[in-house]
C-alpha positions in Angstrom: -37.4 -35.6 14.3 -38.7 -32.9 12.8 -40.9 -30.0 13.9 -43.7 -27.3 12.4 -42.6 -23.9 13.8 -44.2 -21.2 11.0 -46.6 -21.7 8.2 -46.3 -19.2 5.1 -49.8 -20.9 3.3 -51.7 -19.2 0.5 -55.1 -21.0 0.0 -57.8 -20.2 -2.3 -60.0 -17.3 -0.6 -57.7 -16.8 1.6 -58.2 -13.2 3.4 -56.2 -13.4 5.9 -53.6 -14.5 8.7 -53.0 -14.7 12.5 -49.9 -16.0 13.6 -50.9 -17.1 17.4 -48.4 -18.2 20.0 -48.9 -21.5 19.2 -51.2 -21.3 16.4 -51.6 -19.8 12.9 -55.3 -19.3 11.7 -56.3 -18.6 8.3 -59.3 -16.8 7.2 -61.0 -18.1 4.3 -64.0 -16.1 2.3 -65.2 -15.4 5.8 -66.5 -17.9 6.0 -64.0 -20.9 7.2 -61.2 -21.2 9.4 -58.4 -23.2 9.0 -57.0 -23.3 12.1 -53.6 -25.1 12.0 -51.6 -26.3 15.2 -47.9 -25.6 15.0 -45.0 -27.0 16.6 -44.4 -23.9 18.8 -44.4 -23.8 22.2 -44.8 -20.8 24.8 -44.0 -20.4 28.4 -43.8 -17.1 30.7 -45.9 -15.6 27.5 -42.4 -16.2 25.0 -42.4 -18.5 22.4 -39.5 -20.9 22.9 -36.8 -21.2 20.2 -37.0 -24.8 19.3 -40.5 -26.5 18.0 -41.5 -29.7 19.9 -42.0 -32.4 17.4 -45.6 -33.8 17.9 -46.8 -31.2 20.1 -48.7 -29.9 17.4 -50.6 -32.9 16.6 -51.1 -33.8 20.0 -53.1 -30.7 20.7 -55.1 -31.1 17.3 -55.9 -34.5 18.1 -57.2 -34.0 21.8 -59.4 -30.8 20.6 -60.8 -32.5 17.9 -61.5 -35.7 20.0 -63.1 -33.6 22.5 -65.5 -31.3 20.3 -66.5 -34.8 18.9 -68.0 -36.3 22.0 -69.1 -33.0 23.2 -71.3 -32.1 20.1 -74.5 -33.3 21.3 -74.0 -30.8 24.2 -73.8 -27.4 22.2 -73.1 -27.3 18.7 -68.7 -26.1 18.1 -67.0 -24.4 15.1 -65.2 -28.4 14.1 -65.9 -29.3 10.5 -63.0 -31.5 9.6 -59.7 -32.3 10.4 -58.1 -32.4 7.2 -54.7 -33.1 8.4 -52.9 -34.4 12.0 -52.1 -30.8 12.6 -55.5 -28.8 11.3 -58.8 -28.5 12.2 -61.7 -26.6 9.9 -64.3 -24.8 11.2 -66.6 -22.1 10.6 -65.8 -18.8 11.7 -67.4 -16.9 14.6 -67.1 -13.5 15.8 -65.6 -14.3 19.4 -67.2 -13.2 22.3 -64.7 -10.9 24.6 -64.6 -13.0 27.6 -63.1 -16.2 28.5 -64.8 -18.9 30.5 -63.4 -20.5 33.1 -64.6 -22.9 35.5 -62.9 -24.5 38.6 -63.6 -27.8 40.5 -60.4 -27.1 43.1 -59.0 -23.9 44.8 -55.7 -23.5 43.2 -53.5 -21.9 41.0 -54.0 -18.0 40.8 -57.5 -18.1 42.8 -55.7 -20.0 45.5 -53.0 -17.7 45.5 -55.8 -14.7 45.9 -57.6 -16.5 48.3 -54.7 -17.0 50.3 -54.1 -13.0 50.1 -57.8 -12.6 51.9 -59.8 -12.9 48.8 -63.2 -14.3 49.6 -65.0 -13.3 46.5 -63.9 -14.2 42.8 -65.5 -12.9 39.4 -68.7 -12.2 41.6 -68.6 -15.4 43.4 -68.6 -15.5 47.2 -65.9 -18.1 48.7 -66.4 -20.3 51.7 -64.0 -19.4 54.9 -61.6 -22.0 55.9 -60.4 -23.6 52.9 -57.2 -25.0 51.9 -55.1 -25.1 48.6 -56.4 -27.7 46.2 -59.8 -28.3 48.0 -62.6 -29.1 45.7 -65.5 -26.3 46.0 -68.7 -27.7 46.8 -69.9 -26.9 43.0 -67.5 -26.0 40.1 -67.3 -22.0 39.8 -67.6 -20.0 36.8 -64.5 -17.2 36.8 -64.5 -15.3 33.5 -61.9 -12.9 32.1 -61.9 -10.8 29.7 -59.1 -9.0 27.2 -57.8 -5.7 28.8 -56.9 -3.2 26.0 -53.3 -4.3 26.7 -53.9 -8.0 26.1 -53.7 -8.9 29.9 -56.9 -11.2 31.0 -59.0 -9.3 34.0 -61.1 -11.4 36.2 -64.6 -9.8 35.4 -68.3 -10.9 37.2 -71.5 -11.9 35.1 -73.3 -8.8 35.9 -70.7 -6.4 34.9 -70.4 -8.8 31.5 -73.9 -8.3 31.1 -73.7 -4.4 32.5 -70.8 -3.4 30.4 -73.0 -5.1 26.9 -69.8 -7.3 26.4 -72.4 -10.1 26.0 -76.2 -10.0 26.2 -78.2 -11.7 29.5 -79.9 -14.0 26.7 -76.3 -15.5 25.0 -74.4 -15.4 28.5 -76.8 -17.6 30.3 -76.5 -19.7 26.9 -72.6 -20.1 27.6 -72.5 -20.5 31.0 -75.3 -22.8 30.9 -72.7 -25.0 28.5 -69.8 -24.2 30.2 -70.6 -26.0 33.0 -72.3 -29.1 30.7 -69.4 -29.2 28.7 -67.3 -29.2 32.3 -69.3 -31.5 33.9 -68.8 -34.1 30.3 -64.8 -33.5 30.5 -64.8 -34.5 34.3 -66.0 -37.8 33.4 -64.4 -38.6 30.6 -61.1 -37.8 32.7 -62.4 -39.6 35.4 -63.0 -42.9 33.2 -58.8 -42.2 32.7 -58.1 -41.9 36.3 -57.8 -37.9 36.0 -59.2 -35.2 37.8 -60.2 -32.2 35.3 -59.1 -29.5 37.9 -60.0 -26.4 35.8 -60.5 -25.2 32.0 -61.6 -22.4 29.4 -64.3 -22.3 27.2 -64.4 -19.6 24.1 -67.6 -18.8 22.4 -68.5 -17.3 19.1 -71.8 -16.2 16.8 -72.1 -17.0 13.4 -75.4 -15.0 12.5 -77.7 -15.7 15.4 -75.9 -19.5 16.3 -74.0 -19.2 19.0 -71.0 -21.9 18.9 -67.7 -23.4 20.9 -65.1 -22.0 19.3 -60.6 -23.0 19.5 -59.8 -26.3 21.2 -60.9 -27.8 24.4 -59.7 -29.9 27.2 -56.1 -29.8 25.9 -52.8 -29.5 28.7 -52.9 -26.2 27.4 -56.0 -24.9 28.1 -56.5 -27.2 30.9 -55.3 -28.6 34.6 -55.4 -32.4 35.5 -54.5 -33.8 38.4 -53.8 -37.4 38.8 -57.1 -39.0 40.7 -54.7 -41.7 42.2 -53.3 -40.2 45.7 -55.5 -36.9 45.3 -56.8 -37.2 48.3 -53.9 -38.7 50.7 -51.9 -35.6 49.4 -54.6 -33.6 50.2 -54.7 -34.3 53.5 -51.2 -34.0 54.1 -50.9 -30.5 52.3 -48.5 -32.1 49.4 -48.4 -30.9 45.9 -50.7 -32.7 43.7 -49.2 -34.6 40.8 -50.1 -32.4 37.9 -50.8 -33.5 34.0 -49.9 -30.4 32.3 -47.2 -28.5 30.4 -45.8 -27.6 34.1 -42.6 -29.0 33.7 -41.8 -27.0 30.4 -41.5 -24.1 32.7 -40.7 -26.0 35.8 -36.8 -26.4 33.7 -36.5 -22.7 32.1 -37.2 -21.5 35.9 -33.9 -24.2 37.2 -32.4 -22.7 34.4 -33.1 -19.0 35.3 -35.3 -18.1 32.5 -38.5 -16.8 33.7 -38.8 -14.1 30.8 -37.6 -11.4 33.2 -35.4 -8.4 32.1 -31.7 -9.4 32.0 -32.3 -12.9 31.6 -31.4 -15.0 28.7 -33.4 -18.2 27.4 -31.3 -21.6 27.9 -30.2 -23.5 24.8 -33.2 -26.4 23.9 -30.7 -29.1 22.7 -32.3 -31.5 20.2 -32.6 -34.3 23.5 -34.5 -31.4 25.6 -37.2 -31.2 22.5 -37.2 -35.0 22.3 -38.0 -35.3 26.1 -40.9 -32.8 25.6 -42.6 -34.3 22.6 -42.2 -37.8 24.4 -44.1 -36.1 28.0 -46.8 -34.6 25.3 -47.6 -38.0 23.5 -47.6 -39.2 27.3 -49.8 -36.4 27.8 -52.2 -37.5 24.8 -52.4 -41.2 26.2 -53.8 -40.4 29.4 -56.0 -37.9 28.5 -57.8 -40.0 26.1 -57.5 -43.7 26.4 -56.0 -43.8 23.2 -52.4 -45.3 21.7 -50.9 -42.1 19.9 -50.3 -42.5 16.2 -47.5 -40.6 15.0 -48.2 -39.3 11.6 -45.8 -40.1 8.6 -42.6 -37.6 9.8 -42.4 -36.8 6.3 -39.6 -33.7 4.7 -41.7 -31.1 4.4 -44.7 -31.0 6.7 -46.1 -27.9 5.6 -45.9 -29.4 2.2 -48.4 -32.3 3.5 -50.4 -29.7 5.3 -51.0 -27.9 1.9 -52.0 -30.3 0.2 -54.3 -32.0 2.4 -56.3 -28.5 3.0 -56.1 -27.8 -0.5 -58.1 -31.5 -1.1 -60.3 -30.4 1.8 -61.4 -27.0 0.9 -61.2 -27.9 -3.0 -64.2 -31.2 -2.5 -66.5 -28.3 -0.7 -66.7 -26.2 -3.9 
C-alpha cells in the first residue's frame, strides 16, 4: 500500500507553500487555496517516520463531508474537492484564536479542574464534578498562538481587549461555533457517537467572515462511544474513545513520548497497515458511510497534479 508523505507541486499562480504537520497548503494568486491532505501523521507534536496509507483521504473526506452539511449554518472556505486527498477553497486571513468548545469535562480542562481550577478561558465551573461529566451547556475555551507556537487558553474579553478580534466578528464566531457544535452532536449522535469536544478556525476574505481548515475530523476532534457512556460514567471507567488515541497510546508502550534521550520505534509496514485500517474504521463511524478507497495508483502525487491542474485550469 502505498502512502503520500511530501508534495513538491508547482501550479499555475502558485505563490507559495506551507508544509503543515500533516498538511501542505498552496497559495494560489491570493486568491485560492489548495489545501492538500498528506499521508503524514504526528503525535507528541513529531511527525512520525512512516505515512499511513489512507489517512490522508480519510481526513479530506470527513472535512469535506462536514463543511457540506454545515453550509447552511455559516458560509466555509470549501469550493471543490478536486481529488480524494484535496480540498479548494478560498483564502482567508485566519483569525489568531482557536475555538474550542466542550460538552464533557475531560482531557486537559479535566486535568486543570482536578488541580483546583474552577474557572476556564473566562468561564466559571460548577463545584463537584467528576472527570467526563457533561456540563450543563457546551463551553466555549479559546486559545490562541503564543509567539512560540504554544496554544494559551485566552477569555473573550481579553480577545476582544487585546483587538485580536473585534466584539462584532467574535460574537459572529462564537455564535457559529456553538451552531456548528450543536449540528456535529447530532449527526454523531444519529452514529451512536458522542462529539465530546472540537475546534473551529475562522477567517475574513474582505468583510465575509468564513470557516476555514477541516472540521469534525479524529484529529481535530474527541468522540466517545454513546453505547455504555453512561454505565462507565457511573462507575468512574475510562470512556471508549474514537480518536487517534491509540497512535500515541503504542509510541508511549514503546517509550517514545518525544522526550530528550528517547528514540522513535521502528513503524514496520504491518504497524502502518493496522493504522490506516483503525482510520477507515474511523471514517465509517463517523459518517455512516462505506469507505471507498481511491485507485492506489504509482504515483499519487502524479494523480494529485493532474486533477488540481483540471480543477484550477476549468475556473480560468
Amino acid at each position: 500500500m502505498k502512502a503520500l508523505t511530501s508534495t513538491d507541486f508547482h501550479f499555475d499562480g502558485q505563490k507559495s507553500v506551507y508544509h503543515g504537520k500533516v498538511r501542505d497548503v498552496y497559495n494560489i494568486n491570493d486568491d485560492l487555496i489548495v489545501m492538500v491532505a498528506t499521508d503524514r501523521i504526528s503525535a507528541f507534536d513529531v511527525v512520525l517516520p512512516k505515512g499511513i496509507p489512507y489517512k490522508g483521504q480519510v481526513l479530506n473526506q470527513i472535512a469535506s463531508k462536514f463543511l457540506d452539511s454545515t453550509s447552511d449554518i455559516c458560509p466555509n472556505w470549501k469550493l471543490a474537492t478536486p481529488d480524494p486527498m484535496v480540498t479548494v477553497g478560498v483564502k482567508c486571513e485566519g483569525f489568531r484564536v482557536e475555538m474550542i468548545i466542550r460538552s464533557i469535562l475531560t482531557g486537559s480542562a479535566w486535568r486543570a479542574y482536578k488541580d483546583g481550577c474552577r474557572e476556564l478561558c473566562g468561564v466559571k465551573l460548577p463545584d463537584g464534578m467528576r472527570e467526563n461529566e457533561r456540563f450543563p451547556e457546551p463551553i466555549v475555551t479559546p486559545t490562541t498562538k503564543a509567539d512560540e507556537g504554544h496554544d494559551l487558553n485566552i477569555s473573550r474579553e481579553e480577545i476582544i481587549k487585546q483587538g485580536i478580534v473585534s466584539a462584532e466578528d467574535y460574537s459572529v464566531i462564537e455564535d457559529w461555533t456553538r451552531k456548528l457544535f450543536a449540528r456535529g452532536q447530532k449527526i454523531a449522535a444519529e452514529h451512536g457517537l458522542i462529539l465530546v469536544d472540537t475546534k473551529y478556525e475562522f477567517g475574513k476574505n474582505g468583510d465575509q467572515i468564513y470557516l476555514i481548515d477541516e472540521i469534525h475530523t479524529p484529529d481535530s476532534s474527541r468522540y466517545f462511544y454513546a453505547d455504555g457512556y453512561e454505565e462507565r460514567f457511573k462507575k468512574g471507567e475510562p470512556q471508549r474513545q474514537l480518536s487517534k488515541e491509540f497512535v500515541r497510546q503504542w509510541l508511549i508502550e514503546h517509550d517514545f513520548m518525544n522526550e530528550p534521550g528517547q528514540k522513535m520505534p521502528e513503524i514496520t509496514d504491518e504497524y502502518a497497515e493496522s493504522v490506516s485500517e483503525r482510520y477507515i474504521e474511523l471514517y465509517e463511524h463517523i459518517t455512516g458511510e462505506k469507505f471507498q478507497k481511491a485507485a492506489q495508483e504509482d504515483n499519487l502525487a502524479a494523480r494529485i497534479e493532474k486533477n488540481v491542474k483540471d480543477y484550477l485550469a476549468s475556473r480560468k
